[in-house]
C-alpha positions as CSV (number, residue, x, y, z in Angstrom):
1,X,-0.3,-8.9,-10.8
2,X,-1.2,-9.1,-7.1
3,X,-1.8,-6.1,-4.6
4,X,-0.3,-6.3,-1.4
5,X,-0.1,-3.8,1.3
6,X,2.4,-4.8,4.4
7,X,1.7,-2.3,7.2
8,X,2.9,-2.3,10.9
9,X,0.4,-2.8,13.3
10,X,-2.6,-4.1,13.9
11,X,-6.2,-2.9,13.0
12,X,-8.5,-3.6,15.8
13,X,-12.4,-4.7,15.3
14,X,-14.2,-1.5,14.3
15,X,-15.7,0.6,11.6
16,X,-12.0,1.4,10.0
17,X,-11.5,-2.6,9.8
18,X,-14.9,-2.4,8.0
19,X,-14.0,-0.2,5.5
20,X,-10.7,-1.5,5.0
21,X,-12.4,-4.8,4.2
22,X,-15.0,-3.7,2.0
23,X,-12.4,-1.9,-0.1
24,X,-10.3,-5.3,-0.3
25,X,-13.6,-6.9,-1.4
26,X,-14.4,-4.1,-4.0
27,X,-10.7,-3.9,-5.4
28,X,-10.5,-7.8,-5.7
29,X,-14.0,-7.9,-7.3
30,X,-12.9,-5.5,-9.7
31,X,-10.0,-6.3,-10.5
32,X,-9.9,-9.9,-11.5
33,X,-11.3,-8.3,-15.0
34,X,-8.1,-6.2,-15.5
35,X,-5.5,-8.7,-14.5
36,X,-5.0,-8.7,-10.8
37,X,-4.8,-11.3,-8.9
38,X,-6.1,-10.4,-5.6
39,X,-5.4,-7.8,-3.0
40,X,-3.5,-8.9,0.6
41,X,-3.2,-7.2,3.6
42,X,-0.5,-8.5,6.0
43,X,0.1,-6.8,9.0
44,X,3.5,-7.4,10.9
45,X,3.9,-6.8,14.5
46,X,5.6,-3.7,15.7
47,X,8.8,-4.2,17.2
48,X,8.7,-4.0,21.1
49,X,12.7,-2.3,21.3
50,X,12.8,0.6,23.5
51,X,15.1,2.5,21.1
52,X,13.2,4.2,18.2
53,X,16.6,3.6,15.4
54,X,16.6,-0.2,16.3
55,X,12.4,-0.2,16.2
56,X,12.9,1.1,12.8
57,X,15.8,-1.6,11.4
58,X,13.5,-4.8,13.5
59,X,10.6,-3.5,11.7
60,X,11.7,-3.1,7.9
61,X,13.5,-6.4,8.6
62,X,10.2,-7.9,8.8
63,X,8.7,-6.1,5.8
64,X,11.3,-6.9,3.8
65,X,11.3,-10.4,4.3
66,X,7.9,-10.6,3.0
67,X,8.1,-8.6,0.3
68,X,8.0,-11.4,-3.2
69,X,10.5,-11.3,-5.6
70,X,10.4,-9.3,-8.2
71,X,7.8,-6.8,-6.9
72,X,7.1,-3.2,-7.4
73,X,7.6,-1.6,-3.7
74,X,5.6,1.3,-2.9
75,X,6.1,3.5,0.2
76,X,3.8,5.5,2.4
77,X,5.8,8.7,2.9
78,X,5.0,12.2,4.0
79,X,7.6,13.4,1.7
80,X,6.8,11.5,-1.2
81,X,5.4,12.3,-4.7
82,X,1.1,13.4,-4.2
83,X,-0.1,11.8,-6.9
84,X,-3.7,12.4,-8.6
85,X,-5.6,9.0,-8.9
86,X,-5.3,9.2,-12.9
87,X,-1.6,9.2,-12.3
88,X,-1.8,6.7,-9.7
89,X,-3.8,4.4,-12.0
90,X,-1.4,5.2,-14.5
91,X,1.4,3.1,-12.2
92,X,-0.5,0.5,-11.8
93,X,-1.4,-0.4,-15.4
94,X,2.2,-0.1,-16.6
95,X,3.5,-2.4,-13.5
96,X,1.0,-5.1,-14.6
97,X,1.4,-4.6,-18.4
98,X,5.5,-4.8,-17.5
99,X,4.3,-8.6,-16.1
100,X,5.6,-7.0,-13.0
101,X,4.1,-10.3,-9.9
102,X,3.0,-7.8,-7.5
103,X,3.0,-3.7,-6.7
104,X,3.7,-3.9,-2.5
105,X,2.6,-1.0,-1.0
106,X,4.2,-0.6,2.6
107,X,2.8,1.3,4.9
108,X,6.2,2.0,8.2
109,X,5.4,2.5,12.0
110,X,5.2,4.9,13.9
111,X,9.3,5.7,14.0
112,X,8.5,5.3,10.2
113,X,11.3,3.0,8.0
114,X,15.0,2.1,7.9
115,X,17.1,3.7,4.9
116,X,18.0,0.7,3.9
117,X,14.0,-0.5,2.9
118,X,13.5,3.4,2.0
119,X,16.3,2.9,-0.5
120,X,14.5,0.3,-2.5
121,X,11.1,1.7,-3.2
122,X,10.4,2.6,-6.8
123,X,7.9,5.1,-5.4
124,X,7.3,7.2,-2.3
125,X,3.7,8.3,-2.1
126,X,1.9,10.8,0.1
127,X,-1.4,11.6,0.8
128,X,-0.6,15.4,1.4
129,X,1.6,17.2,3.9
130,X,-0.8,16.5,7.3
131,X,-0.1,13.0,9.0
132,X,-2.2,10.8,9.1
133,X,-3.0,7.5,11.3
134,X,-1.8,4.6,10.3
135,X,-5.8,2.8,10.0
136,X,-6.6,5.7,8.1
137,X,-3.7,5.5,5.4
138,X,-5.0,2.2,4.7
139,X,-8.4,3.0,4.3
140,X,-7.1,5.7,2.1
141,X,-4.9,3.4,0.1
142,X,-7.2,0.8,-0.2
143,X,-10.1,3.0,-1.5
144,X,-7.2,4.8,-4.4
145,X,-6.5,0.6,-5.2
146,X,-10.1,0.9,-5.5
147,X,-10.1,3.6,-7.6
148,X,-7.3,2.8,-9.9
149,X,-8.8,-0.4,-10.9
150,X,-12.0,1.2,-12.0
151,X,-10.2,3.7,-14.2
152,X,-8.4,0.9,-15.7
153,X,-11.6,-0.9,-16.4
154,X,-13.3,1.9,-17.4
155,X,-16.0,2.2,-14.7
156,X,-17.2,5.2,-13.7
157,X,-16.8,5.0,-10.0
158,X,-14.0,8.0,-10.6
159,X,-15.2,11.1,-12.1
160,X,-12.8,14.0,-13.2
């Protein structure tokens, strides 16, 4: 199973690129032992419309179209479920023990996602009630990947 997280936006050279790198590098590291595949990160430009409704439809347009067939679609939402990284870890070993080809998390813009794309995720997923940026919801993401995989393969990077 491959790891892929589709965000809008851009990370800029920094420390929070750093990070987001080194976690890629951990994860994929990791996780070739457990069954994955590798871990992408594509970012897709935000839409330039002036109207926030249309912003939101151009942009999950473009995530959806990269989204591969047959994967697991995770969603960044404020509303969605707060998982513990047991749990967490949990989805990820039945999606790749299901054969499922990839788990795609997406992470919306700003304006956040179309109902249509929102539709089709078999998971919502929030990192608490606060909002955060978007560099640091992949950092976050990225480091509960991280995470997962090491409870999967029995390291003891997580401790309960």
């Amino acid at each position: 199973m491959r790891v892929v997280l589709l965000a809008i936006g851009r990370m800029k050279k920094g420390p929070e690129t750093e990070l987001v790198e080194r976690y890629v590098k951990r994860a994929e590291q990791a996780g070739r032992q457990i069954g994955l595949r590798g871990i992408e990160v594509i970012e897709i430009r935000e839409s330039r419309a002036a109207d926030a409704g249309k912003r939101m439809v151009e942009e999950s347009i473009a995530l959806a179209n990269v989204i591969p067939d047959g994967a697991v679609t995770v969603m960044l939402d404020e509303r969605g479920d707060s998982l513990g990284s047991a749990d967490f870890a949990d989805h990820m070993r039945k999606w790749r023990d299901a054969g499922v080809p990839a788990a795609v998390f997406i992470i919306g813009g700003p304006d956040g996602l179309a109902q249509s794309l929102r539709d089709k995720a078999k998971l919502k997923l929030a990192f608490g009630a606060a909002t955060w940026p978007h560099q640091m919801v992949r950092i976050m993401l990225l480091e509960q990947v991280y995470r997962a995989i090491t409870i999967l393969s029995g390291h003891p990077y997580h401790r309960e």
